[in-house]
C-alpha positions in Angstrom: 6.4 82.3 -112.5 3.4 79.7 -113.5 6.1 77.2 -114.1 7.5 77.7 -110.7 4.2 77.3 -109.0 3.4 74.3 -110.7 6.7 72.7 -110.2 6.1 73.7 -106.4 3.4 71.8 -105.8 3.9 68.5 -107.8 6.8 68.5 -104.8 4.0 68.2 -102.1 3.1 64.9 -99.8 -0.3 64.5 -100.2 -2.2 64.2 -96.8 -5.2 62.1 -96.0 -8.1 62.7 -92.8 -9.7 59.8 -91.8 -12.7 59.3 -89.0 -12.3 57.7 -85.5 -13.8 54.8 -87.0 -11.7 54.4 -89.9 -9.0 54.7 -87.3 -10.1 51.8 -85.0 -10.6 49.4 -87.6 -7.0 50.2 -89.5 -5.3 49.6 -86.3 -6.4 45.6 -86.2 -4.1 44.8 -89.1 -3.5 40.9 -90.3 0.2 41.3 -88.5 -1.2 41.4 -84.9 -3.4 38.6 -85.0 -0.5 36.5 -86.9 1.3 37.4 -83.6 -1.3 37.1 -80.8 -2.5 33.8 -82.0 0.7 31.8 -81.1 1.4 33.4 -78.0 -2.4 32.7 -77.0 -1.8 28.4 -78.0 1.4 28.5 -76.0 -0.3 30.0 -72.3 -3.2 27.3 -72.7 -0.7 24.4 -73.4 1.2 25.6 -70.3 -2.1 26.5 -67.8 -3.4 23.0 -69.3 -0.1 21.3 -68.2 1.2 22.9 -65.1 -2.4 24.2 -62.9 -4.3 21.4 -61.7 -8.0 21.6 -61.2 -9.6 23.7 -58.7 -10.7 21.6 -55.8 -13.8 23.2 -53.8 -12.8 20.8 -50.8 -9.1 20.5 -50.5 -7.3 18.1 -47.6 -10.3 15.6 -48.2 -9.5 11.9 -48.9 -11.0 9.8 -51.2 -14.9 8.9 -50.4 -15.2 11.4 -47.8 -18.3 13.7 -47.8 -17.6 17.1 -48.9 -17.5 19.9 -46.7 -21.0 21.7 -46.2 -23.1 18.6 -47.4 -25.6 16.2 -45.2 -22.9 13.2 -45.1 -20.6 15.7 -44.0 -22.9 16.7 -41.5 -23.7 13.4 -40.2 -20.1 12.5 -39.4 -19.4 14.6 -37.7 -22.2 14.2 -35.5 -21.2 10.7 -35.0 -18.0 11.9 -34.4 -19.2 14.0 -31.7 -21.3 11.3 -30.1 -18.3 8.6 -30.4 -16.6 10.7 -28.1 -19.3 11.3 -25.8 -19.3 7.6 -25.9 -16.0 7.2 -24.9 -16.0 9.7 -22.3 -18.9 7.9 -21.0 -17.2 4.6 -21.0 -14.3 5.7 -19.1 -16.2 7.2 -16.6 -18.1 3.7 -16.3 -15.1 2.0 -15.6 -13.7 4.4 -13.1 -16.3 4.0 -11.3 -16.8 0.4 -11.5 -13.3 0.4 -10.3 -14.2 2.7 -7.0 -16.5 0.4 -6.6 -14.8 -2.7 -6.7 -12.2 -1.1 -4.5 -14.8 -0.5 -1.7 -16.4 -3.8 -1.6 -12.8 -5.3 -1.0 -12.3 -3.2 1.7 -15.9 -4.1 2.9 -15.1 -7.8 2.8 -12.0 -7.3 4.7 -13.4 -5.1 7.5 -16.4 -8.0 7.6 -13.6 -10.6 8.2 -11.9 -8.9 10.5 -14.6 -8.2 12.4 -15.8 -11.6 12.3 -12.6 -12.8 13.0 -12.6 -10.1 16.2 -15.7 -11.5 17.1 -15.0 -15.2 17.1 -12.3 -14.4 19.3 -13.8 -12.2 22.0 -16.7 -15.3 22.3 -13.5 -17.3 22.4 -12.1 -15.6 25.3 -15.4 -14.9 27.5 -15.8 -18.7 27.3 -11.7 -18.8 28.4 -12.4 -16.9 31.3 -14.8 -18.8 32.9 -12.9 -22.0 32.2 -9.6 -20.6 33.6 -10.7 -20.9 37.3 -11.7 -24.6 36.6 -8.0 -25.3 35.5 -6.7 -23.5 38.4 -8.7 -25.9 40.7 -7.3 -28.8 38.5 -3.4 -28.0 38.8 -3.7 -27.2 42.5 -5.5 -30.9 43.0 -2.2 -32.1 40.9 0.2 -30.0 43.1 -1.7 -31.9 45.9 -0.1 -34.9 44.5 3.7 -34.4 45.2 2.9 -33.3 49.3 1.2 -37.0 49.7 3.4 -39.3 51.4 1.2 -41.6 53.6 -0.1 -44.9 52.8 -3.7 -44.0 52.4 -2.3 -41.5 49.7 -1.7 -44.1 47.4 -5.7 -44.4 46.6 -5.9 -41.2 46.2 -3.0 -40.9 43.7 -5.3 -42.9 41.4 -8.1 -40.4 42.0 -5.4 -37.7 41.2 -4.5 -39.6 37.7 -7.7 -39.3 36.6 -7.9 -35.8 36.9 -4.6 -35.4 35.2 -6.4 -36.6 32.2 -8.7 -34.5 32.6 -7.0 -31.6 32.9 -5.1 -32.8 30.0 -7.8 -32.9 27.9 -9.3 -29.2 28.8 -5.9 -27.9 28.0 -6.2 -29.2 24.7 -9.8 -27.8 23.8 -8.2 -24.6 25.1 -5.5 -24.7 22.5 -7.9 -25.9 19.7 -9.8 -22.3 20.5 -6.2 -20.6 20.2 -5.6 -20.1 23.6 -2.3 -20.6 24.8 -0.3 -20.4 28.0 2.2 -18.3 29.0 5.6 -19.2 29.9 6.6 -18.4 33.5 9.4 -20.0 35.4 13.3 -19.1 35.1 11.7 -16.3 32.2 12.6 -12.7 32.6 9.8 -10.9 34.2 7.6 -8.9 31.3 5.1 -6.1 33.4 3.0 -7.2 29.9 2.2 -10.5 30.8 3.6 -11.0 34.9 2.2 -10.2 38.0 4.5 -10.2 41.1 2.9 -11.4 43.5 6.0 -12.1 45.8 9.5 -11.1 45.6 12.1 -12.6 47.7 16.2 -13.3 47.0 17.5 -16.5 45.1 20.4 -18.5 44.7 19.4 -19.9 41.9 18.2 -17.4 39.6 19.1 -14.4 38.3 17.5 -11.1 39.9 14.4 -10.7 38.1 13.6 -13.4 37.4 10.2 -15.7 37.8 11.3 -18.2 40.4 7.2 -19.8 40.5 4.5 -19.5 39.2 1.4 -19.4 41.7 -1.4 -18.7 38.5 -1.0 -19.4 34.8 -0.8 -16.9 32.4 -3.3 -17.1 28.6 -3.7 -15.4 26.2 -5.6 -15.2 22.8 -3.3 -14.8 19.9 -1.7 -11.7 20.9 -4.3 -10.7 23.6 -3.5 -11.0 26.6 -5.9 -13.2 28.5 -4.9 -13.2 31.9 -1.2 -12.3 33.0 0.6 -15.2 35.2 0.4 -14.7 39.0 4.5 -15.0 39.7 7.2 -15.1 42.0 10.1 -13.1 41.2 13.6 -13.3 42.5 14.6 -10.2 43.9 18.1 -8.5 44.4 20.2 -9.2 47.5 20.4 -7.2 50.2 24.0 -6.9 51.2 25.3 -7.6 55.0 
């Protein structure tokens, strides 16, 4: 039976119980760390190669201020007042052009009204010329109903104021006064007067047969319409 026993327990496993601490420190053997180590040289080579550095301002060029700092700061103020600049610069020329636009139409109005002026003088002075020249063509008319002998002096006397009359007629178209044409014209209400009607063989109805006034006028003012005859229709029998 002893020899049983003892043969019985040489067959036993023997068992060891170690502490916590034993524990920890069996677990780091030599074969994890030949391991790790590789595996740790390999991810550095790769971060090292593949991750570039970290950039606290991104999107910024080279030599410009970094985001947050006093340079940065002061551009962008400058930025600010260029374009208060250029605001104000456009604004300065829009209204240098409003401006500009209403001294030309300034200078024209002046013009025109000097121009407006110059006429009107122009005409007031016509006016009380016109009556002159009527008294000169009806002196000349004169002329043509002298048939005596003592008329032949007088003829002379007529000449003379010919030239005269002439002569007015060309201050008056200096000033830009002009006449208006009368006889064998179609009568215009704008710038005839009938003063008579009466039938014609020789013109067409309406139409200024004689003139008993002349007509002027100022550019295209009327000055004075013509004093006319016109031929009127015929009455039949």
């Amino acid at each position: 039976m002893a020899a049983d026993k003892t043969e019985k327990s040489s067959n036993r496993i023997p068992i060891h119980f170690v502490d916590d601490e034993d524990a920890g420190a069996s677990d780091e053997s030599p074969l994890a760390d030949d391991n790790d180590a590789p595996l740790e040289g390999a991810v550095d080579r790769a971060m090292s190669k593949s991750s570039p550095d970290f950039d606290p301002n991104p999107g910024l060029q080279a030599g410009e201020p970094a985001m947050g700092g006093p340079d940065f700061a002061e551009l962008v103020a400058c930025r600010a007042e260029l374009k208060r600049l250029e605001a104000a610069l456009a604004e300065a020329r829009e209204t240098a052009a409003r401006r500009q636009a209403d001294f030309e139409n300034y200078r024209k109005r002046i013009e025109r009204e000097r121009g407006e002026n110059h006429r009107q003088v122009v005409a007031d002075v016509a006016r009380k010329l016109l009556p002159v020249m009527d008294n000169l063509t009806r002196a000349l008319d004169a002329e043509r109903t002298l048939e005596s002998e003592e008329s032949k002096e007088f003829r002379h006397f007529l000449h003379g104021v010919e030239l005269i009359s002439k002569q007015l007629n060309e201050v008056l178209e200096s000033l830009g006064i002009q006449p208006i044409a009368a006889i064998g014209q179609p009568f215009d209400p704008h710038v005839h007067e009938a003063v008579v009607t009466e039938p014609s063989d020789e013109y067409e109805p309406d139409t200024v047969i004689e003139e008993i006034a002349r007509g002027y006028r100022i550019g295209d003012r009327l000055l004075r319409p013509s004093m006319v005859k016109v031929a009127a229709h015929k009455t039949q029998e």
